[in-house]
C-alpha positions as CSV (number, residue, x, y, z in Angstrom):
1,X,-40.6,104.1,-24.2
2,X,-42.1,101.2,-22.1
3,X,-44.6,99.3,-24.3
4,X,-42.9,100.7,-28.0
5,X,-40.4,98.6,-29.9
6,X,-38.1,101.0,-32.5
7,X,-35.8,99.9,-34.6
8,X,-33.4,101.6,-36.9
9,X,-34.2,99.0,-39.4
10,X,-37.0,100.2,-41.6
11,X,-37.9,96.2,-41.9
12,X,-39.4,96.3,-38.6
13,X,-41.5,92.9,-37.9
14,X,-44.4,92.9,-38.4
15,X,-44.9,90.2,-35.0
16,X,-42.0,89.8,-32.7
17,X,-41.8,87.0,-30.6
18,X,-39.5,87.3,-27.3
19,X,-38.6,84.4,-25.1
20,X,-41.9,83.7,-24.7
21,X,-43.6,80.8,-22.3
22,X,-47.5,79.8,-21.7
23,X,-48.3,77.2,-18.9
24,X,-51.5,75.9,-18.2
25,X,-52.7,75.8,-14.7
26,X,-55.3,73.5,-12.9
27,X,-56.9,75.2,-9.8
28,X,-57.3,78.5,-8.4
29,X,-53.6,79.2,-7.0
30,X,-52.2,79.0,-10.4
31,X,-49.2,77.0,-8.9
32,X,-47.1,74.0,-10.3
33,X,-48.4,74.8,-13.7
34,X,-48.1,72.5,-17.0
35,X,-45.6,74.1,-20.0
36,X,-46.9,73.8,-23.4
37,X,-44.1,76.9,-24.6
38,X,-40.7,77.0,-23.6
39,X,-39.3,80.3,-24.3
40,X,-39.7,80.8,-27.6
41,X,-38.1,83.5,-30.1
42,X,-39.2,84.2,-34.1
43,X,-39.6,87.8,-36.3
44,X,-42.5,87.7,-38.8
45,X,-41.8,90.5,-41.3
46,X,-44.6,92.5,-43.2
47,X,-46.0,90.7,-46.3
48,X,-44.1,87.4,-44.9
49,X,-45.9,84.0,-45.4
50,X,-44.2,81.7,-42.4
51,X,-45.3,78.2,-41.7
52,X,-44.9,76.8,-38.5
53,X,-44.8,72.9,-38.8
54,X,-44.8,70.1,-35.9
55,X,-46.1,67.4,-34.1
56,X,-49.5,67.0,-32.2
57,X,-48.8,68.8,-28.9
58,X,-45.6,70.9,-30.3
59,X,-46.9,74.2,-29.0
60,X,-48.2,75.9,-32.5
61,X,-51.7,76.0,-32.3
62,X,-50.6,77.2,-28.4
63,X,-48.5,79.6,-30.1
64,X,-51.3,81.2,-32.4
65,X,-53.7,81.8,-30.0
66,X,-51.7,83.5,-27.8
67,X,-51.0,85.6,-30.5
68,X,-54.5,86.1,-30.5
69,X,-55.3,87.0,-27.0
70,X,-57.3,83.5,-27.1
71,X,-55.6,81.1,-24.7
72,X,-58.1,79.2,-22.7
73,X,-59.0,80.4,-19.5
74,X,-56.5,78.2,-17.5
75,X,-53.6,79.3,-19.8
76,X,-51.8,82.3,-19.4
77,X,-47.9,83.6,-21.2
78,X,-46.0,83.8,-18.6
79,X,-42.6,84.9,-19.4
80,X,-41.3,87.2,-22.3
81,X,-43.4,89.5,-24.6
82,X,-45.1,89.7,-28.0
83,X,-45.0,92.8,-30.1
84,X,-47.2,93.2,-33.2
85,X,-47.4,96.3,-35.2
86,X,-44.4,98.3,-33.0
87,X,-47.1,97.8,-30.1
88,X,-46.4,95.2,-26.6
89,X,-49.6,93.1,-26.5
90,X,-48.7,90.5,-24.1
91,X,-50.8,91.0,-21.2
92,X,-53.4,93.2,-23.4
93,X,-57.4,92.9,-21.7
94,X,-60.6,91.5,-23.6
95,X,-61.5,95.2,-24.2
96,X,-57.7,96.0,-25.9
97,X,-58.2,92.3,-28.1
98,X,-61.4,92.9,-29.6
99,X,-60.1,96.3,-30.8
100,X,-57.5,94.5,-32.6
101,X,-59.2,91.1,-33.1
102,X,-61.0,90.6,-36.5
103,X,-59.9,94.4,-37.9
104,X,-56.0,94.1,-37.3
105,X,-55.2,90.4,-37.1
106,X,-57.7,87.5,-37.9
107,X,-57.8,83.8,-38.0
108,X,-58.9,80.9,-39.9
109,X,-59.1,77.7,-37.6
110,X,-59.3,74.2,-38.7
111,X,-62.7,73.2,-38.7
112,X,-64.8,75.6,-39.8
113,X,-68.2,73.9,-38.9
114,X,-67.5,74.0,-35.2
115,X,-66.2,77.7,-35.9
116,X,-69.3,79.0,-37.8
117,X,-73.1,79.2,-35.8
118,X,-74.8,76.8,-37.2
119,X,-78.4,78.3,-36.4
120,X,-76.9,81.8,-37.6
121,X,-77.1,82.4,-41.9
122,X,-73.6,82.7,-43.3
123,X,-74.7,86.7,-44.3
124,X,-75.4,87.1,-40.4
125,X,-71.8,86.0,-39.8
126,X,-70.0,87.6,-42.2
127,X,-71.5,91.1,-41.4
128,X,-71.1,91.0,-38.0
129,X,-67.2,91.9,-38.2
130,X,-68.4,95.2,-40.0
131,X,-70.8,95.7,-37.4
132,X,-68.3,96.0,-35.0
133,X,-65.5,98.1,-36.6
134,X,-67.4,100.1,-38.9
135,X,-70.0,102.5,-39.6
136,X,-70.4,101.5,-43.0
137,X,-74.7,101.4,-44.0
138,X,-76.8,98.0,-44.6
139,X,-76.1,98.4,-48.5
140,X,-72.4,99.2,-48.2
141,X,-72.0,96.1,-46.0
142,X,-74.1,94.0,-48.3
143,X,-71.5,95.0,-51.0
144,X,-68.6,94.6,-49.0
145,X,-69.8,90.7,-47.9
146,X,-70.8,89.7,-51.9
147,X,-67.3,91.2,-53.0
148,X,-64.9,89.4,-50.3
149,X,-67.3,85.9,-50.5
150,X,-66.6,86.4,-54.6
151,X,-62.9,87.4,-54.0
152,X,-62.8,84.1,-51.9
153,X,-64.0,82.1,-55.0
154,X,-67.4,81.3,-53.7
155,X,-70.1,81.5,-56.7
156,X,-73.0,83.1,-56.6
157,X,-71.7,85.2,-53.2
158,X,-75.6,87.1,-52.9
159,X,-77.4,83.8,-52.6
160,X,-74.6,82.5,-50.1
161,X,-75.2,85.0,-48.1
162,X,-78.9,83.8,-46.8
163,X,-77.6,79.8,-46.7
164,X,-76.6,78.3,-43.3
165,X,-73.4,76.0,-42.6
166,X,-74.8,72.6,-43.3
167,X,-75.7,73.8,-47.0
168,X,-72.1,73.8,-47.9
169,X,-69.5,71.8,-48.8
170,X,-66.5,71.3,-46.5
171,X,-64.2,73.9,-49.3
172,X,-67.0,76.1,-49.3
173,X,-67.0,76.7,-45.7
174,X,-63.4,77.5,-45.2
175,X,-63.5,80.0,-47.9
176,X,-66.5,81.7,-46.0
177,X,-64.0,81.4,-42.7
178,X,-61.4,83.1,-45.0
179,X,-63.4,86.2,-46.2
180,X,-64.4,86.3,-42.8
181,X,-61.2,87.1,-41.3
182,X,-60.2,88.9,-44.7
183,X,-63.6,91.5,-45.0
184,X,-61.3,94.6,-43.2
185,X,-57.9,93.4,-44.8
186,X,-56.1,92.8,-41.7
187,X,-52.6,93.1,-41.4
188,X,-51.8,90.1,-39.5
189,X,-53.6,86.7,-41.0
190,X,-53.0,83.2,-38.8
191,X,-54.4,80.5,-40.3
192,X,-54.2,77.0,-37.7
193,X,-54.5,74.0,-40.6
194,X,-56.4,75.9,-42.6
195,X,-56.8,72.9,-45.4
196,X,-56.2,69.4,-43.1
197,X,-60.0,68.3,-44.0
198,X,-59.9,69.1,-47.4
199,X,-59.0,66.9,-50.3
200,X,-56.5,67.7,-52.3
201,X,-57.7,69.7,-55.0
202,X,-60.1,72.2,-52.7
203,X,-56.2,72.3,-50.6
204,X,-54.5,73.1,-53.6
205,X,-57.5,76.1,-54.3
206,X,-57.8,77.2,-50.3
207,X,-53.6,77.6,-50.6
208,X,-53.9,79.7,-53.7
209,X,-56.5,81.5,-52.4
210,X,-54.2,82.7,-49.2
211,X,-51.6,83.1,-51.8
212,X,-53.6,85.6,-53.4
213,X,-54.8,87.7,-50.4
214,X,-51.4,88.2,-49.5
215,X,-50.0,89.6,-52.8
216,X,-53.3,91.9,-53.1
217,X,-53.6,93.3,-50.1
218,X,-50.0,92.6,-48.6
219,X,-51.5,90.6,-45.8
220,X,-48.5,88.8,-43.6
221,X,-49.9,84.9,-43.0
222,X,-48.8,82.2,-40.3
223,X,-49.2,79.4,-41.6
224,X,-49.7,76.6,-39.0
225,X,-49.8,73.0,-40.3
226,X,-48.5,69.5,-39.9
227,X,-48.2,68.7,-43.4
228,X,-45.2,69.9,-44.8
229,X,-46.3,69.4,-48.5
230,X,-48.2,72.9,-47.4
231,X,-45.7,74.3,-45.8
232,X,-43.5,74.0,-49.0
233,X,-45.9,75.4,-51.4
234,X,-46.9,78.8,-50.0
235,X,-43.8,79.7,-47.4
236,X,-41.0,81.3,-47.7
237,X,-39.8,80.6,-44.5
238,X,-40.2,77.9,-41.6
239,X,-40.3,77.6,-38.0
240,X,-39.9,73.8,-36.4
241,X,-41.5,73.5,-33.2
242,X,-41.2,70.3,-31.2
243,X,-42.1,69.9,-27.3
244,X,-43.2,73.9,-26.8
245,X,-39.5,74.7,-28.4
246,X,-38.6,76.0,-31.6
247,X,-35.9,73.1,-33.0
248,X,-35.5,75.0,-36.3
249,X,-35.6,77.8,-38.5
250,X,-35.0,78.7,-41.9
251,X,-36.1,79.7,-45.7
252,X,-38.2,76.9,-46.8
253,X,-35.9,75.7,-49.3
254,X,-33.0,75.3,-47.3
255,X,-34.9,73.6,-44.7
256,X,-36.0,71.1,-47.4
257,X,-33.1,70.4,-48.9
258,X,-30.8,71.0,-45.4
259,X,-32.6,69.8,-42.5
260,X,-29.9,70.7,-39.4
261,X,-31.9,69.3,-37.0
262,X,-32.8,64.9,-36.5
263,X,-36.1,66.0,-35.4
264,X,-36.7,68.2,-38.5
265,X,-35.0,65.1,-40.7
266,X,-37.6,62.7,-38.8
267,X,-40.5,65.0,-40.0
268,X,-39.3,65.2,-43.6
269,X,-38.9,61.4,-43.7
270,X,-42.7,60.6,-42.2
271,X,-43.8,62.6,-45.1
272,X,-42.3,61.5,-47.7
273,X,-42.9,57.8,-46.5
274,X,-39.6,56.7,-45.4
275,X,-40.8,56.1,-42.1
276,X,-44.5,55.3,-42.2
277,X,-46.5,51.9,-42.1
278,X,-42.6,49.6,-41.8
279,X,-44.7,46.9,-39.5
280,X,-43.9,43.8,-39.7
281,X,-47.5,42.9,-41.1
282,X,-46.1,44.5,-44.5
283,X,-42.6,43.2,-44.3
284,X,-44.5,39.7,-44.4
285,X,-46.8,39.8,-46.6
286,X,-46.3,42.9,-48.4
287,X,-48.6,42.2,-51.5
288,X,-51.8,43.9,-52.1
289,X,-54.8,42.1,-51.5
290,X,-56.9,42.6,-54.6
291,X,-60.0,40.1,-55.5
292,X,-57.5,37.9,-58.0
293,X,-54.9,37.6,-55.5
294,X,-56.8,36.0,-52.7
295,X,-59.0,33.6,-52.0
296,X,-61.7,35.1,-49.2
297,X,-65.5,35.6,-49.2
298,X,-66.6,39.1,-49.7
299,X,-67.9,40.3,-46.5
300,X,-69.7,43.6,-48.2
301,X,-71.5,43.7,-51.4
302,X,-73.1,47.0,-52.4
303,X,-75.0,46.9,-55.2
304,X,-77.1,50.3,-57.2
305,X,-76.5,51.9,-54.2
306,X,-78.6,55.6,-54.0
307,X,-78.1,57.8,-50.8
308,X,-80.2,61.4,-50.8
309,X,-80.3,64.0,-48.2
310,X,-83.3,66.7,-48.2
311,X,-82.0,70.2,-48.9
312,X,-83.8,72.7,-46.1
313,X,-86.6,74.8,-47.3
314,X,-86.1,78.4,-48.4
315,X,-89.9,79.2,-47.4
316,X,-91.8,77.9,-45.4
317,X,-94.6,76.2,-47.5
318,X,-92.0,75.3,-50.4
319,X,-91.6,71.5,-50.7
320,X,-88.4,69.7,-49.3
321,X,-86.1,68.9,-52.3
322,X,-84.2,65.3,-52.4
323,X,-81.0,65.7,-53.6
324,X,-79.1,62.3,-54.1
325,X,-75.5,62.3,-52.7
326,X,-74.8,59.0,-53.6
327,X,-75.5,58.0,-58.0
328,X,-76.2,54.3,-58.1
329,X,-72.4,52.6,-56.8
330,X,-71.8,49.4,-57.0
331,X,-68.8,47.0,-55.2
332,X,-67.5,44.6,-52.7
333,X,-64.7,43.8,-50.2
334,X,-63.0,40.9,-49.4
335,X,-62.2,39.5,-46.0
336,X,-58.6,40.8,-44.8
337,X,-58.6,44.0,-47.7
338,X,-58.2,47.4,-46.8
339,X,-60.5,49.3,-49.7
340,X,-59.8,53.1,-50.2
341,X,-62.1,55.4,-51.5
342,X,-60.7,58.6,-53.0
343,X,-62.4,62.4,-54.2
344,X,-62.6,66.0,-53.6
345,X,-65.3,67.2,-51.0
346,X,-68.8,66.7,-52.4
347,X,-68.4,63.7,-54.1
348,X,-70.6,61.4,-52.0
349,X,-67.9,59.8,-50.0
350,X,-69.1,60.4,-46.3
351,X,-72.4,59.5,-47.3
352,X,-71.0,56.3,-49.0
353,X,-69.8,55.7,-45.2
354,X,-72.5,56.8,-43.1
355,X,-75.0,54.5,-45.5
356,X,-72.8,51.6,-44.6
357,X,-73.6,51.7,-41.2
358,X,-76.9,52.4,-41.1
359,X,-76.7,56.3,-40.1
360,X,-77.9,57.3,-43.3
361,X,-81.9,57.3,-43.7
362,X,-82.9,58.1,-47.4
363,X,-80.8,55.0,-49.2
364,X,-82.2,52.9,-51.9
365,X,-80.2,50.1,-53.2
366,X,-78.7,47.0,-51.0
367,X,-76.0,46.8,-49.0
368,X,-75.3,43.6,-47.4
369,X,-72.4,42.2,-44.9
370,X,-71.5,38.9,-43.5
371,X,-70.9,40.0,-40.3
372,X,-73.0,41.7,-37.9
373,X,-73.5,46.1,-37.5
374,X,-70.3,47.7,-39.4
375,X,-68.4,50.0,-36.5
376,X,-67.2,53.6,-37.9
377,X,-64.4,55.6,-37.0
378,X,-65.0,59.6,-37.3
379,X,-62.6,62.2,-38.7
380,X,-62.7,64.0,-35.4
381,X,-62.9,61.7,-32.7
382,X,-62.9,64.4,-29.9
383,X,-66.4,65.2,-31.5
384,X,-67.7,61.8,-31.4
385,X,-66.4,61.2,-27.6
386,X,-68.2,62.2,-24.7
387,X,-66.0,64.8,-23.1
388,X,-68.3,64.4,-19.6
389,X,-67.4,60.7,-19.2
390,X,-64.1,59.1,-18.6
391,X,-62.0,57.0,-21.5
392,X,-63.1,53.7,-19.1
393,X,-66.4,54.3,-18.9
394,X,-67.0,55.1,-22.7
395,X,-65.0,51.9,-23.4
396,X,-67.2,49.9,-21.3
397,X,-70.4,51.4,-22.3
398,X,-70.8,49.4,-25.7
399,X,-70.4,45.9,-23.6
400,X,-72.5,47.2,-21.0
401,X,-75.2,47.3,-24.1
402,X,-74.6,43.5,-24.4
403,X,-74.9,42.9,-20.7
404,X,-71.5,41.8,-20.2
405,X,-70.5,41.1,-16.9
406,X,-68.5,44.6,-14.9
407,X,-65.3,42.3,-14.3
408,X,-64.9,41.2,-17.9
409,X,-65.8,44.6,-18.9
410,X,-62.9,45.9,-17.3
411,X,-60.9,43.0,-18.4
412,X,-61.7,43.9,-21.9
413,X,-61.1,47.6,-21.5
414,X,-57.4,47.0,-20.5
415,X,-56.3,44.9,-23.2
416,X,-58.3,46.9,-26.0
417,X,-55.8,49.8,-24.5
418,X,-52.9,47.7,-24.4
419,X,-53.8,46.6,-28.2
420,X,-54.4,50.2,-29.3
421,X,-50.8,51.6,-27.4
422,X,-51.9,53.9,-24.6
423,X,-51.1,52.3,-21.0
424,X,-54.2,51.4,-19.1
425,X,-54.2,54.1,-16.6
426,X,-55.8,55.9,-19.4
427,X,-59.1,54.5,-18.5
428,X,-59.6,56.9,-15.9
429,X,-58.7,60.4,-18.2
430,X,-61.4,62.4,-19.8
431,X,-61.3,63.0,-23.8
432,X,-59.7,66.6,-23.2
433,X,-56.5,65.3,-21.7
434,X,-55.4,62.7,-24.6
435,X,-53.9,64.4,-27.5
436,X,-55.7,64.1,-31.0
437,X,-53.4,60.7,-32.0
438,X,-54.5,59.1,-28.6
439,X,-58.3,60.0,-29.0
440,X,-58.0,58.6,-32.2
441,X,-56.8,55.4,-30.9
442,X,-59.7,55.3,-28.4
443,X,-61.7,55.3,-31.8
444,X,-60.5,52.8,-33.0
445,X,-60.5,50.7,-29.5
446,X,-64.1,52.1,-29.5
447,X,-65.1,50.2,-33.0
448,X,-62.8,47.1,-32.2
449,X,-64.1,46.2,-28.7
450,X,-66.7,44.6,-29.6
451,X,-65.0,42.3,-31.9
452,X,-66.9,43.7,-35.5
453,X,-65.1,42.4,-38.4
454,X,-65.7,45.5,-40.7
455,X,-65.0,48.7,-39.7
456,X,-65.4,52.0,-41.8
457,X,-62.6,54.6,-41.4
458,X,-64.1,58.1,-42.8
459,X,-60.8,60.5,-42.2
460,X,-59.2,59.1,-39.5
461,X,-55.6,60.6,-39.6
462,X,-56.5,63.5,-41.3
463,X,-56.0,65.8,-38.6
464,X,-53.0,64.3,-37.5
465,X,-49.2,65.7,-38.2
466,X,-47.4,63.4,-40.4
467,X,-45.4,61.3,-37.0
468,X,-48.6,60.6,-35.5
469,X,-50.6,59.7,-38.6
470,X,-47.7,57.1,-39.8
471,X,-48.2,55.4,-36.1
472,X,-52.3,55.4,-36.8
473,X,-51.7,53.8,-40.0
474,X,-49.1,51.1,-38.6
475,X,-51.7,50.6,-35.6
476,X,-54.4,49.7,-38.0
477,X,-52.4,47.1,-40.2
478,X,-51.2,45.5,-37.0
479,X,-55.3,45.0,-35.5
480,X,-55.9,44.1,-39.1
481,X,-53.7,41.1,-38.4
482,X,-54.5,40.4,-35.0
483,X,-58.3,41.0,-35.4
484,X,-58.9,39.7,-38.8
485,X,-60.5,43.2,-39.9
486,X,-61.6,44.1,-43.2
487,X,-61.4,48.3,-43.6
488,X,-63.0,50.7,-45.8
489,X,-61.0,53.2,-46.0
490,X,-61.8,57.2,-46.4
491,X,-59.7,59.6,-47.4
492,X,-58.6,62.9,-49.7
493,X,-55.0,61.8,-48.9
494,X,-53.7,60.0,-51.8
495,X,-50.5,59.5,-50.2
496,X,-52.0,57.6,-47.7
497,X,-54.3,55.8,-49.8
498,X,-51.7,54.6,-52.1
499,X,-49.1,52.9,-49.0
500,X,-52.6,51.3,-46.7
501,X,-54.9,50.0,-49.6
502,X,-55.4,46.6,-51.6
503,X,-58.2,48.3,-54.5
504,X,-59.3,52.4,-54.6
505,X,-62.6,53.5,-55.8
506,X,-62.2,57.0,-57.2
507,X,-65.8,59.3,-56.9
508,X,-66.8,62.2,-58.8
509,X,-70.2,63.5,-58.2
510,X,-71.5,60.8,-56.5
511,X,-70.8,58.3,-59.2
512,X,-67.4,55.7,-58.9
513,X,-65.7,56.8,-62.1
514,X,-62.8,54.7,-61.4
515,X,-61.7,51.0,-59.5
516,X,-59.1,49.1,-59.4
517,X,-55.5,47.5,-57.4
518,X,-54.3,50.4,-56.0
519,X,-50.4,50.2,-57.6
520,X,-52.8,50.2,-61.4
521,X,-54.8,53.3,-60.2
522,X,-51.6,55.6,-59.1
523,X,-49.3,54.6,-61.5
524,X,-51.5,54.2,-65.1
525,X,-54.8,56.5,-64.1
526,X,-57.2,55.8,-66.8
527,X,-60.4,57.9,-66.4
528,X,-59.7,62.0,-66.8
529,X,-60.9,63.0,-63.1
530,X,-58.7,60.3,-61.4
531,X,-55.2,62.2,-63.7
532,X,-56.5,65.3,-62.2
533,X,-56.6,64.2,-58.6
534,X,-53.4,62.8,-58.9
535,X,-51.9,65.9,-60.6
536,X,-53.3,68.4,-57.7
537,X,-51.6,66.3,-54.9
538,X,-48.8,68.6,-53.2
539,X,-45.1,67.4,-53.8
């Protein structure tokens, strides 16, 4: 029967896959169209956690929302079919998706904060999927929204319920994203890099947390991410993709201690370290650059440094309450030193950044530099780009500030590209058509242009896949080099941490529990928190 799949096999998938392609199209006549999937076959059984792992622009995220009915409107599958639940859902309409959507199969993206309203209270949100699919009353839904939010590890679930977005911590968030797409027990869970953001304790919590709603309720989860440490600790099985293909599949243990395929090898060996930051800047000088080793002037010296934030009001004559993100820090960097800064979401590190340059307002303390404005690179650079104006223009636009001339102006633009990697013709693409490695780089060619000494780095490969993240990190030593930069250097990657930076500062609750040469931190820890960040990282 058209539209049915049956099997003899009582394991039917749960999803089914067939030779399946999705092009994107520009224009109305849908012609000549760009393939991101390339015919593409994979089973997901029932009660199955399968991670699909590769590169920036491998087709997974692609893949997912397909899945989901929620390909961008130029997109479109067009060859082969998709079956979840026994049922053909390839070409399904809006209408047949939402009947599914949220009550059948959910999903978690990335970033929660540009997935959750922010003018909409985190109760409003959570109750709107039982709104939809159910006709449960006002009290039943109240209880069913404090029992998920609870079961997602979020304390004191009630009060959550009338906080917005910005109240909560990055952790906190994506557990709210989870119950959201866990309050009518779907069968079918995907979850796109569910824990990229997060440090690595909240990971190791937000992956035990997934781990949990799948034995309880028997929920089958696709795990999509680029770091393979996840992969590893959750799946049982794993899909390869590479270029809209799928290189590789197996059980998770034979594909870590097999790998069949070079490209699968490649990936293994970017994340264990084999293959990142080998530039010749560390071939040659290869020490770390601590304050005994070298003789250079500090160029930042922060000193009782106190950053607050003002919580919002619960009513409307009620006081604003300060609450200080930032506990009275204290340190410097040297000219030439890459300085990481390591702890768990909350701890006062992003605040620590934003203070030092100048886009924090409540600060107390001083912070002083020998060189002019500090430039900042963002997490997510496709947030911090203007996606109406082309890469050239938003090059330009900072030296157009200090009235330089339009033919040195371009001059400049093209070798900044040249020094960051991307070929000049990139001056005339929009933000949208780079891929999330070469916005990055425009970040960084962004805070470099202008020829800043110090530039703080809050995140900047986190949202990369393991390939592209080793060729930030190389980038960034090499313009070290060139540029004579000095780097501070944020991050909930310890892995990364320990192979780019001279010293680490360790926070815990706003405080800087720990300092020190980075090889002294990782290999003889000394305060209690800085052992238990070092424990939770993923191997």
């Amino acid at each position: 029967m058209k539209g049915e799949l049956r099997m003899e096999n009582k394991k039917t998938p749960l999803l089914q896959i067939k030779d399946m392609s999705i092009s994107f199209f520009q224009g109305k006549d849908r012609k000549d169209g760009i393939k991101a999937v390339k015919g593409i076959s994979f089973d997901v059984m029932e009660g199955e956690i399968v991670g699909i792992v590769g590169e920036s622009g491998s087709g997974k995220s692609v893949t997912s929302l397909s899945i989901m009915g929620l390909l961008a409107a130029n997109g479109a599958i067009t060859g082969g079919s998709v079956f979840f639940d026994g049922k053909e859902i390839t070409h399904f309409t809006d209408k047949q998706y939402q009947n599914i959507r949220g009550k059948e199969m959910s999903m978690v993206f990335q970033e929660p904060m540009t997935s959750l309203n922010p003018v909409l209270t985190i109760g409003y949100q959570v109750e709107e999927m039982l709104l939809l699919h159910t006709e449960m009353t006002k009290k039943e839904r109240e209880e069913a929204m404090i029992q998920i939010l609870t079961e997602a590890g979020l304390p004191d679930a009630a009060g959550l319920l009338s906080k917005y977005p910005h109240e909560l911590s990055g952790g906190m968030r994506q557990r709210v994203m989870i119950a959201m797409a866990m309050i009518l027990k779907p069968k079918l869970l995907i979850a796109d890099e569910p824990t990229t953001a997060l440090d690595v304790t909240i990971q190791a919590k937000i992956l035990s947390l997934l781990k949990k709603m799948n034995e309880t309720y028997g929920t089958t989860i696709i795990l999509i991410s680029h770091d393979l440490g996840v992969i590893k600790s959750i799946c049982s099985r794993a899909v390869v993709m590479y270029q809209g293909e799928i290189v590789e599949e197996q059980d998770t243990a034979s594909l870590f201690a097999n790998p069949q395929k070079e490209y699968t090898k490649k990936l293994l060996s970017a994340a264990s370290g084999t293959a990142a930051i080998e530039t010749e800047f560390t071939k040659e000088e290869g020490q770390t650059l601590t304050a005994a080793a070298i003789e250079t002037e500090e160029i930042l010296t922060v000193k009782d440094l106190r950053v607050y934030y003002e919580e919002k009001k619960k009513r409307i004559f009620e006081k604003r309450k300060k609450k200080e993100a930032v506990k009275g820090v204290s340190f410097q960097l040297y000219e030439g030193e890459i300085l990481g800064i390591v702890g768990e979401s909350g701890c006062g590190k992003s605040s620590l950044a934003k203070a030092l340059v100048n886009l924090q307002k409540e600060v107390e303390g001083s912070i002083h530099t020998s060189v002019k404005q500090p430039q900042m690179v963002f997490q997510d650079p496709y947030g911090s780009l203007n996606p109406s104006k082309k890469i050239g223009w938003l090059l330009e636009e900072p030296l157009r500030l200090k009235k330089v001339a339009k033919e040195e102006r371009v001059k400049k633009v093209e070798k900044i590209l040249k020094d960051v990697g991307l070929p000049t013709e990139y001056a005339d693409r929009y933000p949208n058509e780079l891929s999330g490695g070469q916005r990055q780089r425009i970040a960084i060619a962004l805070a470099v242009i202008l020829n800043q000494k110090l530039i703080v780095l809050d995140e900047p490969v986190s949202a990369l896949d393991v390939t592209v993240q080793a060729q930030i990190l190389e980038l960034l030593l090499r313009l070290r080099k060139e540029y004579r930069l000095s780097y501070v250097f944020i991050s909930h990657d310890l892995s990364v941490v320990r192979k780019l930076c001279d010293r680490v500062l360790v926070m815990y609750d706003g405080h800087i529990v720990e300092s020190g040469d980075t090889t002294t931190i990782y290999q003889t820890p000394q305060h209690p928190y800085t052992k238990k960040l070092l424990a939770a990282v993923l191997s």
